[in-house]
Each structure stands twice: as structure tokens, then as C-alpha cells.
C-alpha positions in Angstrom: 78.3 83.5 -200.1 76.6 84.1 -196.6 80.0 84.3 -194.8 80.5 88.0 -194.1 83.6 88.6 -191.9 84.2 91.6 -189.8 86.8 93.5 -192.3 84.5 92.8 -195.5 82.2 94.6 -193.1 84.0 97.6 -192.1 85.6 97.6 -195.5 81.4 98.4 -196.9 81.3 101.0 -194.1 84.1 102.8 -194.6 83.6 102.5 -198.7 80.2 104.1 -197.8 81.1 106.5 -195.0 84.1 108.0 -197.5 81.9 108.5 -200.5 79.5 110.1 -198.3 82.3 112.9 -197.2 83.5 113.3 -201.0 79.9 113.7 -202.3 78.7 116.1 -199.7 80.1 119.5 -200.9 77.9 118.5 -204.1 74.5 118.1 -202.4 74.7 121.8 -201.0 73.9 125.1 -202.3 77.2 126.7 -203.9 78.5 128.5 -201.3 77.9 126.5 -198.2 79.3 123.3 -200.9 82.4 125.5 -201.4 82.9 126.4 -197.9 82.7 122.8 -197.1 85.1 121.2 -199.9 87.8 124.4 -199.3 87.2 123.2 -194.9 88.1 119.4 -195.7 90.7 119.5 -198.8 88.0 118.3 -201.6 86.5 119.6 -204.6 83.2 119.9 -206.0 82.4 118.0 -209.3 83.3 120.3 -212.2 79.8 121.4 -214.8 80.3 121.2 -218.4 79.7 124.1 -220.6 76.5 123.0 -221.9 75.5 122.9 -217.6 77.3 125.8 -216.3 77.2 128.2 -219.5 80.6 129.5 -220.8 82.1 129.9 -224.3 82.7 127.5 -227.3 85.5 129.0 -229.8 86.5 127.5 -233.1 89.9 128.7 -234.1 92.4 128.1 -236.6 96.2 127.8 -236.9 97.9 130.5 -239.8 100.0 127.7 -241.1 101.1 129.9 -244.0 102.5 132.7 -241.6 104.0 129.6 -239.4 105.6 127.8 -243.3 107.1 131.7 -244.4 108.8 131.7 -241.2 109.9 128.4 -241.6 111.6 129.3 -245.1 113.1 132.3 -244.3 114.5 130.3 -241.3 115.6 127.8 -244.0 116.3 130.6 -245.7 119.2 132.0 -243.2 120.6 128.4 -242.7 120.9 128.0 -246.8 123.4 131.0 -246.3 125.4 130.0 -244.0 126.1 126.2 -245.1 127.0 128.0 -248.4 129.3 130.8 -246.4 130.6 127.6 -245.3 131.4 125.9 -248.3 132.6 129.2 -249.7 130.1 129.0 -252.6 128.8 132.4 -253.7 124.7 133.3 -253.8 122.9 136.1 -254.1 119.6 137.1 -254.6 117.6 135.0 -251.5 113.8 135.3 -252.1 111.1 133.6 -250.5 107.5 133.4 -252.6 105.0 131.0 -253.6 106.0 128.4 -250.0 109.6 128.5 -251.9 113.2 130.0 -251.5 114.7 131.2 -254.7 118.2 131.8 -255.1 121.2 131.7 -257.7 125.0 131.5 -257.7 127.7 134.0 -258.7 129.4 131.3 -260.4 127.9 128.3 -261.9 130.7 126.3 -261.7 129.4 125.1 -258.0 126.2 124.5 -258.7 127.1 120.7 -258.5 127.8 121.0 -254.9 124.3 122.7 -254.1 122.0 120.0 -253.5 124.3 118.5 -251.5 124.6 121.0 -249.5 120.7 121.8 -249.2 120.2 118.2 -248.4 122.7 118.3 -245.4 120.3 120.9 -243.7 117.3 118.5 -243.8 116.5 115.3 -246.5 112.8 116.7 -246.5 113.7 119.5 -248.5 113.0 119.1 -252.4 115.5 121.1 -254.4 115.3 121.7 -258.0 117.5 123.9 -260.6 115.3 126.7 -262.7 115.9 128.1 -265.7 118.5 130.8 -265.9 120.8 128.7 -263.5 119.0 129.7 -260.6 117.6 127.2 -257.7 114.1 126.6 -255.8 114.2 124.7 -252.6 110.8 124.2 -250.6 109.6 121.2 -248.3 108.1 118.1 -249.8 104.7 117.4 -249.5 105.2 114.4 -246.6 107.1 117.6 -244.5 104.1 119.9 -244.7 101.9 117.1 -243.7 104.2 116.5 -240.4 104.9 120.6 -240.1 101.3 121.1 -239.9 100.6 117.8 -237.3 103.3 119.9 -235.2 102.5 123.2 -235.1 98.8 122.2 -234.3 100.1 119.5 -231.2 102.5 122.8 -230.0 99.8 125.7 -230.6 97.1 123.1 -228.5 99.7 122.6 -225.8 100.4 126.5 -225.3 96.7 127.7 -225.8 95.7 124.6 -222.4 98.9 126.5 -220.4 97.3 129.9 -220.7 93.7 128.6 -220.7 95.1 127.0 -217.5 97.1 130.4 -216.3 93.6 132.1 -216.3 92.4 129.8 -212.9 89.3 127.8 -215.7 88.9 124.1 -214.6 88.6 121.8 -216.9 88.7 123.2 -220.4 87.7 121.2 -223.2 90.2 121.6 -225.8 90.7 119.0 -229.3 92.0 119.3 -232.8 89.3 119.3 -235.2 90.7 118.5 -238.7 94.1 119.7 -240.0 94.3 122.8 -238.6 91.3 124.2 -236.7 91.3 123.4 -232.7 87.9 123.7 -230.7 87.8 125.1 -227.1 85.3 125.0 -224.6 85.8 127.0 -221.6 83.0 126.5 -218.8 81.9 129.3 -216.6 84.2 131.9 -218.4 83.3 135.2 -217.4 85.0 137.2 -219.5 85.8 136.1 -223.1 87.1 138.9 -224.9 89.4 138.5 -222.4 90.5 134.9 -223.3 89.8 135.9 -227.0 93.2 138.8 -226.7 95.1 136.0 -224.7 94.9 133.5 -227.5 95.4 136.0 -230.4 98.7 137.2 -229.1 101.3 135.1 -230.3 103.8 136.2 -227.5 107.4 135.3 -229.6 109.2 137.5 -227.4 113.1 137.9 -228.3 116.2 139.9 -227.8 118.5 141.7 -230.4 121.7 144.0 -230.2 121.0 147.1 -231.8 123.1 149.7 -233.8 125.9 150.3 -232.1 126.4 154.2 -233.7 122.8 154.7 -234.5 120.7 152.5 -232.4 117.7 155.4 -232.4 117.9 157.3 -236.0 115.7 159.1 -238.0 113.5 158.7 -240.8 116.0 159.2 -243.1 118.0 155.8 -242.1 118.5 153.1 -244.7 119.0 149.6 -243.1 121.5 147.1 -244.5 123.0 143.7 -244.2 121.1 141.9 -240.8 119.9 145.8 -239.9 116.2 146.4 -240.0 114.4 149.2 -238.3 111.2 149.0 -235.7 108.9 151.8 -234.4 107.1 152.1 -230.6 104.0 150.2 -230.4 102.8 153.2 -229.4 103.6 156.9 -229.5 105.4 158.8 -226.7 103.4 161.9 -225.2 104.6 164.1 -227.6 102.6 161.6 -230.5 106.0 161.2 -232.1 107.0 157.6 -232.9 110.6 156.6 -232.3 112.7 154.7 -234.8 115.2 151.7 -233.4 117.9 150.2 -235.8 118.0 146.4 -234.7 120.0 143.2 -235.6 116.9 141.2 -237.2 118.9 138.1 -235.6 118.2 137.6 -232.2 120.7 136.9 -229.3 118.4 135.6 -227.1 114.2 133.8 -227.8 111.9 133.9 -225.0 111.2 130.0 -224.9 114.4 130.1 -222.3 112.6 132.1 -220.3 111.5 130.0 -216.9 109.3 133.0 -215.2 107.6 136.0 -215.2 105.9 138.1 -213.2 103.9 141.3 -212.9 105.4 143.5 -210.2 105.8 147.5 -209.0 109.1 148.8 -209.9 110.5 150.0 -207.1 112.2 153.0 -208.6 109.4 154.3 -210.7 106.5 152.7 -209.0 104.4 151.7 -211.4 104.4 148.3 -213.1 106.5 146.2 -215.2 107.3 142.2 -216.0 110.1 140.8 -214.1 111.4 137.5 -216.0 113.8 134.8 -215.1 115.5 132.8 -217.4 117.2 129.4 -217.3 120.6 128.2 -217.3 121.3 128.3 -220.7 119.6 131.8 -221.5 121.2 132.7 -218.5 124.6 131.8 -219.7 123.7 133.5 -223.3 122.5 136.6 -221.6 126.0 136.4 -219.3 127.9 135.9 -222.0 126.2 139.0 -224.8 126.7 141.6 -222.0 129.5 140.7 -220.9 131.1 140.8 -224.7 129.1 144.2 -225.6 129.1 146.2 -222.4 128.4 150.0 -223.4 126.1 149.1 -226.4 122.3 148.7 -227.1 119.9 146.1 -226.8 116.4 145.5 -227.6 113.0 143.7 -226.2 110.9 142.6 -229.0 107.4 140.7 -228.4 105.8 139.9 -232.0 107.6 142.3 -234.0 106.9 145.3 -231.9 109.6 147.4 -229.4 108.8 146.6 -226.1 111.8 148.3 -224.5 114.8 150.1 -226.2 116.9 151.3 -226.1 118.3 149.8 -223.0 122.3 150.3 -222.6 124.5 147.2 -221.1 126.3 148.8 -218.2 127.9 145.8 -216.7 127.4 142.3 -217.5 124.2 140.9 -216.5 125.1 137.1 -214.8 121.8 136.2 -213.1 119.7 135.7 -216.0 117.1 138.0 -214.4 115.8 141.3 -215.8 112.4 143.3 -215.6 110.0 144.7 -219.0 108.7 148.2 -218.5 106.4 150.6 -220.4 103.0 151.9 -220.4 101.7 149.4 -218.1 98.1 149.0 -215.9 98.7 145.9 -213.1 96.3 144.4 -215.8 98.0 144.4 -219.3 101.2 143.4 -217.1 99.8 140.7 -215.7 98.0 139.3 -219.5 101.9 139.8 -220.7 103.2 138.0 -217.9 100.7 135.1 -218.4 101.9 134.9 -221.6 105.3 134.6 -221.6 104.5 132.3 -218.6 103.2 130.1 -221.0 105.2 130.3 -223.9 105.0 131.8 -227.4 102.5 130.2 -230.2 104.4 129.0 -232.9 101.8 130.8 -235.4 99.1 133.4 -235.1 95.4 131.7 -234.3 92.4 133.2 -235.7 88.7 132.9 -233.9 86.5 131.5 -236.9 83.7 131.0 -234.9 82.3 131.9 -230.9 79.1 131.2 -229.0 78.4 132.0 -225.7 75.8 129.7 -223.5 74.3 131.4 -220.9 74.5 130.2 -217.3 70.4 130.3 -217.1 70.4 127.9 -220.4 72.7 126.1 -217.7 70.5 126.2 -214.7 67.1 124.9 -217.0 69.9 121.9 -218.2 70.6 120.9 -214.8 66.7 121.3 -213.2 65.4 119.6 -216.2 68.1 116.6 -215.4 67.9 116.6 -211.9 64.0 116.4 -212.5 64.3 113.3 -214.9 66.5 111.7 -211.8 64.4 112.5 -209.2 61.1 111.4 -211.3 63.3 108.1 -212.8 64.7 106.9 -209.0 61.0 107.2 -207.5 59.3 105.3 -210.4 62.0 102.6 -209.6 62.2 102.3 -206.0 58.4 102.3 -206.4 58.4 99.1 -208.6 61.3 97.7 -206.6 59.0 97.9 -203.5 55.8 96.7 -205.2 57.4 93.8 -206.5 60.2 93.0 -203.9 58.5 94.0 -200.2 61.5 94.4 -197.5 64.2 93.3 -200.0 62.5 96.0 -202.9 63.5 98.4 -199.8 67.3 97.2 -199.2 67.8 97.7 -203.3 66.9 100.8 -203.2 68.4 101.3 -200.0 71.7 100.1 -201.8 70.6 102.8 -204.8 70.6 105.7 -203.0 74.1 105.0 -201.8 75.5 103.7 -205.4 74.7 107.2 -206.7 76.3 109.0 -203.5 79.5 106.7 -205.1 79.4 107.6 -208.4 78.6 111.7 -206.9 81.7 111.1 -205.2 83.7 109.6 -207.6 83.0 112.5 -209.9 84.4 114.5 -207.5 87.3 112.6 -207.0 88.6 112.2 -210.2 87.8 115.7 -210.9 85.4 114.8 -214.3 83.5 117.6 -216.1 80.0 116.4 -215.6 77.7 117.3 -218.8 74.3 116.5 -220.2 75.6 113.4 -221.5 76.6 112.2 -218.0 73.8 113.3 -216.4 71.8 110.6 -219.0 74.6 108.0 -217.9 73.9 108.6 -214.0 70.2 107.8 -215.2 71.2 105.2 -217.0 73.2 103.6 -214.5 70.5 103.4 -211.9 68.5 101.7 -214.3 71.6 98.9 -214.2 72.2 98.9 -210.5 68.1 97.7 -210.2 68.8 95.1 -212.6 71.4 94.1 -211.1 69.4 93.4 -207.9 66.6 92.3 -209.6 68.9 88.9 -211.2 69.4 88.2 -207.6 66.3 88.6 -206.2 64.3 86.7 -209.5 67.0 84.2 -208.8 66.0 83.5 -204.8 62.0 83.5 -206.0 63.5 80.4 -208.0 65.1 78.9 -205.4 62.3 79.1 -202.8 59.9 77.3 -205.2 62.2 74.6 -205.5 61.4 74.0 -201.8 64.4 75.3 -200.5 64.8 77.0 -196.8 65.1 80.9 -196.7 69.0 80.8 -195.5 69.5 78.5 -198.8 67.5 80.2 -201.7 69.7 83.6 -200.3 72.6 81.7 -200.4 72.1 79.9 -203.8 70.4 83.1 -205.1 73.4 85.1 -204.9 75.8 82.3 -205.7 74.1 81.6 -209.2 73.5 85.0 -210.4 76.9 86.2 -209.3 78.4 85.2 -212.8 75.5 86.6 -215.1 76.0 90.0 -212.7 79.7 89.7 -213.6 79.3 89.3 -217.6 76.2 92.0 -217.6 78.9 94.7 -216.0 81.9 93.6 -217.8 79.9 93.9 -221.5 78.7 97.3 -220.1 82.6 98.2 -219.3 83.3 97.3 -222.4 80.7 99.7 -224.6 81.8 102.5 -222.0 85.9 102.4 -222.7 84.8 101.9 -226.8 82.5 105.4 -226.7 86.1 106.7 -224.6 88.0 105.8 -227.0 86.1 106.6 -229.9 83.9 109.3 -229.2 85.0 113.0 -228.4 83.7 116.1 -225.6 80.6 115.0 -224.2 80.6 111.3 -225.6 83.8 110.9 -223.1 81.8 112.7 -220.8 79.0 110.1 -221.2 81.3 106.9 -221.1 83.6 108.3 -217.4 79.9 108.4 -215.9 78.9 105.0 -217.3 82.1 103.4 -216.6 82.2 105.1 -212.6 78.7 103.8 -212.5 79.2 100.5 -213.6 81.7 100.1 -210.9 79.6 101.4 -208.2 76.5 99.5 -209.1 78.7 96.1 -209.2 79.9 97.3 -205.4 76.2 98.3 -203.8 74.8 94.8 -205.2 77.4 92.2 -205.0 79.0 93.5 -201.1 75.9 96.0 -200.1 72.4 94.6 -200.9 73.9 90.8 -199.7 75.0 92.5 -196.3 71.7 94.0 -195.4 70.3 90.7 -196.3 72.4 89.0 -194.3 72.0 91.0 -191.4 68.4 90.7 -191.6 68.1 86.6 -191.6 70.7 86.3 -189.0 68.7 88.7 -187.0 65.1 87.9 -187.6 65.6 84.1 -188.6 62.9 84.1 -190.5 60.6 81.3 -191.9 59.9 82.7 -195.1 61.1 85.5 -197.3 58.6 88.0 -198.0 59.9 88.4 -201.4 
């Protein structure tokens, strides 16, 4: 156990002088720590909300707007199996999370159900009275329509969370529909509150090919229906756009876009890119309707029309313009960056913590370390002398580890974790202390110095083992169970763990090595 050959030594060196580089952004003020980590590629450990201040919303998924879509959807797809079929319907209605309809002739109602259940064998039809039918989804689909649009509406609310530059977001489910976000050191969030409200469906319809701008006095029919400007024009008069409610063309193809100045009018607008297959589609619309209309729709509202197909449009490239600032075009561009929720999300709840409840968090933490790691090395030197010294010589360096590890791995340090770097200096002296208590043994056994060290560490090398692996083990439970700051908690514990098994198993046994091979001594002033 004494045996230390020259690369277990310069592998402890390097270990050390490494974590050292990491951890050293973190040990400066903020600026000359950013200047540093920017200068040599590294980051700085990132502070939790309840450290760094930010905002905590609750919000919850409109699953009843994201089902009605759904059934009109089903809706449109009812038709046209029965188009197909050549069965007669009329009178589509969707109410009550159902779609009603009935037949012009009974005599095919046998043929229904089949045809419903080729569409999708989750859907529960039923015949009403007066010959009519109700189809809706059965209970098992809602339960796995409302697990999906929850898993999609978290996935596109961490992209534009992620779009707006804010590291390490906390962002879970919380019940059936409700997600919880915490965004640390957010400045602004109104701002993030408009991102997240907007549900950014953006689409693309031919319009009327007579009539695509008419007047008040236009009566939509068949797949017509008729939009106004989000906004008026100068004049305050609102213009009226007859549009194909089915779309040629979704935004989900889209692959990029990008706030810009137009070149011909100078003043902003969106250039988007899309990818092969909406390129293809968009090829092949314009290239069939050259001469007509289309539209630009983002959540129900004109974006751009009319816009007139001049020549087919191959690239799959094309620019959105209107009443822009480089500010409202960059939120849209963000947006359909990220992709369009699959239903709107409502804020139930919002605190803010302020950045000074952060800065008392983190002096009243660093004060418990400070306060804890001088009580200890104190007690370590009263009761160990010289080797009390190389413990907490061997402490100081296991938290410059677990700093550096945090760092590393790029963990959101909270409250919580601060309590687990405590905690985990409290293990690392324990650790040392097994060996030390072990090597008082042997030397009043009458053993020489060279042999208690060596048994001392031999014999409590397997306790050390089993004391860290139990601990390893509570850490990755409270992972796996636990949620936000729990997690937090268990990462610092687990990191610790690790570098407290390092410092006292390869560290403290080479400075004690190095000292008996130097001094030789006769005793061991322990």
C-alpha cells in the first residue's frame, strides 16, 4: 500500500493541477471569473434560481383547444374515407369532445364503422337516434393524447427557453397537464411570458382565386373561409382575405428563420428556409398555380397576403414582412425557429426571486462552509497533529474537485447542493479519520511507524470502500426519485463522494508517504 510509482504520482498531480484550472473562474469576482473561463475555453458553475434569482412559472396545457382540433382533424379525414367509399354524409358537427354526423341514405350505414375504424381503432363509434352517428376517442386515447401533447409542448417551450441564451432551465411535468419552469437569472419575464403564450402554428393556404381580397359583403363556402389583418392599415380600415381553410404547406417543415433588413424596403422581415420536402411542396404549389394568391397564416391571423405567385418558387426559401421592429422579428423568428406548440399554454401561476434574496442565499451558504471547514480542520489538527494537517490539506483540494467538477459537467448548483458540498466534507474527514484511528491501533500493537501506515491504510481501505459505495447509493436513489433541487442535492453528493474517495485513498497516503520516506521517523506523532 506504501508502493507509490512515479505515474500514480503524476497521475495525483495532474488530477490536482486540472481541477485547479476548472475551478478557478469560480473563486473570482464575476467578471474577472468570466474573463478567465471565456480566455481558457471553460465555464463557470451555473446558480440555481433559488441562488441567482430569476422566475418560477406554473403553466398549463389547453388540452380542450389541442382535442377540438383533433376532431375537426378527424373530422376532415371522416369525409374523405367516406368521399372514398362513395357513402353520402352531411351535416359534420363537432360538440361535446364528439363529431356528429348522419347519412343521406341509410342503407350504408353498415359500412360506417368500418370505415371510421380504418382511420384509427381508438376511436369509439356509436349510432344515435334518428340514424345519425357520434364518433369521439376512447378514454385510453385521451389518456395517451394528453401524455403527448404535454412531452411535445415541454420539448418546444426548452427550444425557445433555449433560443433566448438562459442556461440551465429547470423545466418538468407536474401532473397531467400543468409543466413547471424555472428560469435562473431571467431578466426579463414578460418577455419569456409572450414567447410561451404564442403558439406559433404558422401555415400556408391558396386563396380565392377571383376574389382573394373582398368585401364585407362576401359569403364564404365549401373549404373558403375569410381572415382579417391583425392589425389595421394606416387608413384604420381592416382588410378581408378569402382563404382555403386547408393549408398547402405547415410550418413544422420549416428548417430556419431569421430576422433580417429587406433590402428593397429596408426595414425588417423573417427570412425562412424550408426542408426538402416543403421545399418540394412549395416547388410543386407554385409551379401548378402561377398567377394566383397565397396566404401566410401564424395562429389564425394574416401575416402576409395577398402575395401573387409569379414564377415557381424551387428553393424552398421565402421572407415574412409587415409591421416589423428588429425586435418583434426577431421573437417571430425565434419562434418558428423552434417550432409551433401543439396547444395554447396558459401562466397559472409566476413568482419572481430577486437576485439580492440570491446574494443573502449564497453568503449565508458560503458562511456555513467557511464556519463548518474551520471547525473541522481545527478538530482534525487537535486530534491528528501533522497528519490532522495533511487531511485537511487533502480537504481543501477535494472541494477544489468537486468546484471543478460542477463546472465541468455544467450542473445548476442550488441551496440543496450547497448543503451537499457541506455534507461531503463532513465524509471526506471521516474518511481520513478510519485511517488515521486505524494506524493509532496498529502502533499500540507495537508495530514500527512504516508498518502501522502500511497496515492502517490496508485495513481500512475496504470499510472506506463500503462507507462511499452505500453513500453512492442514497445519492442515485434521491436522482432518481426526487425532482429540481433534490437532483440538485444528489449530482453534488454523488461528485463529492467521488472526490472525497480520490483525496483520501491516492492524496492523504501520498503526503504520508512522502513524509516517512523523507523524515524516517521513529514515531508518528499522531
Amino acid at each position: 500500500m506504501l508502493n507509490f510509482p512515479k505515474w500514480k504520482i503524476f497521475l495525483v498531480f495532474a488530477v490536482c493541477l486540472i481541477g485547479f484550472i476548472i475551478a478557478l473562474p469560480n473563486f473570482l469576482n464575476e467578471k474577472a471569473g468570466e474573463r478567465l473561463a471565456d480566455s481558457l475555453n471553460l465555464s463557470r458553475i451555473n446558480l440555481g434560481l433559488d441562488l441567482r434569482g430569476g422566475s418560477y412559472l406554473l403553466l398549463e396545457v389547453d388540452f380542450d383547444y389541442y382535442l377540438k382540433e383533433q376532431l375537426q382533424n378527424l373530422a376532415e379525414e371522416a369525409k374523405s374515407a367516406l368521399r372514398t367509399k362513395k357513402i353520402g354524409y352531411q351535416n359534420f358537427v363537432v360538440k361535446d369532445n364528439r363529431v356528429f354526423f348522419s347519412l343521406r341514405e341509410q342503407k350504408d350505414a353498415e359500412q360506417v364503422p368500418a370505415v371510421i375504424k380504418d382511420i384509427s381503432r381508438e376511436l369509439h363509434i356509436e349510432q344515435i337516434p334518428g340514424g345519425g352517428f357520434s364518433v369521439n376517442y376512447s378514454d385510453d386515447s385521451i389518456k395517451d393524447l394528453k401524455k403527448k401533447v404535454v412531452e411535445q409542448s415541454l420539448e418546444i417551450v426548452r427550444r425557445r427557453v433555449d433560443e433566448t441564451g438562459t442556461k440551465e432551465p429547470i423545466l418538468q411535468s407536474q401532473g397531467d397537464l400543468r409543466i413547471l419552469l424555472q428560469v435562473p437569472g431571467l431578466d426579463n419575464p414578460e418577455a419569456l411570458k409572450n414567447l410561451l403564450g404564442k403558439t406559433a402554428k404558422l401555415t400556408f393556404h391558396m386563396m380565392d382565386e377571383t376574389n382573394p381580397s373582398p368585401g364585407p359583403e362576401y359569403i364564404p363556402t365549401g373549404d373558403m373561409m375569410v381572415l382579417s389583418d391583425e392589425e389595421p392599415d394606416n387608413k384604420g380600415n381592416m382588410r378581408n382575405y378569402a382563404i382555403h381553410k386547408t393549408p398547402f404547406l405547415y410550418g413544422d417543415m420549416l428548417i430556419n428563420a431569421q430576422a433580417t433588413i429587406s433590402s428593397e424596403t429596408n426595414s425588417p422581415v423573417i427570412d425562412f428556409r424550408f426542408n426538402n420536402i416543403g421545399a418540394k411542396k412549395m416547388a410543386d404549389v407554385t409551379t401548378e398555380n402561377v398567377g394566383k394568391f397565397f396566404a401566410i397564416i401564424l395562429d389564425g391571423k394574416v401575416l402576409s397576403a395577398p402575395i401573387r405567385i409569379k414564377s415557381p418558387i424551387p428553393g424552398g426559401q421565402g421572407y415574412i414582412e409587415g409591421n416589423y421592429t428588429m425586435q418583434t422579428a426577431s421573437d417571430l423568428a425565434l419562434l418558428l425557429r423552434a417550432g409551433a406548440l401543439p396547444a395554447p399554454i396558459k401562466v397559472l401561476e409566476e413568482r419572481t426571486v430577486g437576485p439580492s434574496l440570491g446574494a443573502d442565499s449564497i453568503a449565508a451558504g458560503a458562511k456555513a462552509a467557511l464556519i463548518g471547514t474551520a471547525l473541522v480542520s481545527l478538530f482534525m489538527i487537535l486530534s491528528y497533529g501533522l497528519f490532522g494537517l495533511f487531511a485537511n490539506i487533502a480537504l481543501i483540494i477535494n472541494v477544489m474537485l468537486l468546484i471543478a467538477a460542477l463546472a465541468l459537467f455544467q450542473a445548476t448548483l442550488t441551496l440543496p447542493g450547497i448543503a451537499g458540498i457541506v455534507l461531503t466534507l463532513g465524509m471526506a474527514v471521516d474518511t481520513n479519520v478510519l485511517v488515521f484511528e486505524r494506524i493509532r491501533e496498529e502502533i499500540r500493537s507495537g508495530k514500527t511507524p512504516i508498518a502501522s501506515v502500511d497496515h492502517g491504510f490496508r485495513h481500512a481501505f475496504q470499510t472506506i470502500i463500503d462507507t462511499h459505495i452505500t453513500g453512492l447509493i442514497s445519492a442515485l436513489i434521491l436522482y432518481i426519485i426526487g425532482t429540481g433541487t433534490i437532483k440538485g442535492f444528489a449530482v453534488t453528493l454523488t461528485i463529492g463522494i467521488l472526490a472525497s474517495l480520490f483525496t483520501a485513498i491516492m492524496l492523504t497516503r501520498l503526503m504520508v508517504v512522502v513524509w516517512l520516506k523523507k523524515v524516517k521517523p521513529k514515531r508518528i506523532p499522531i
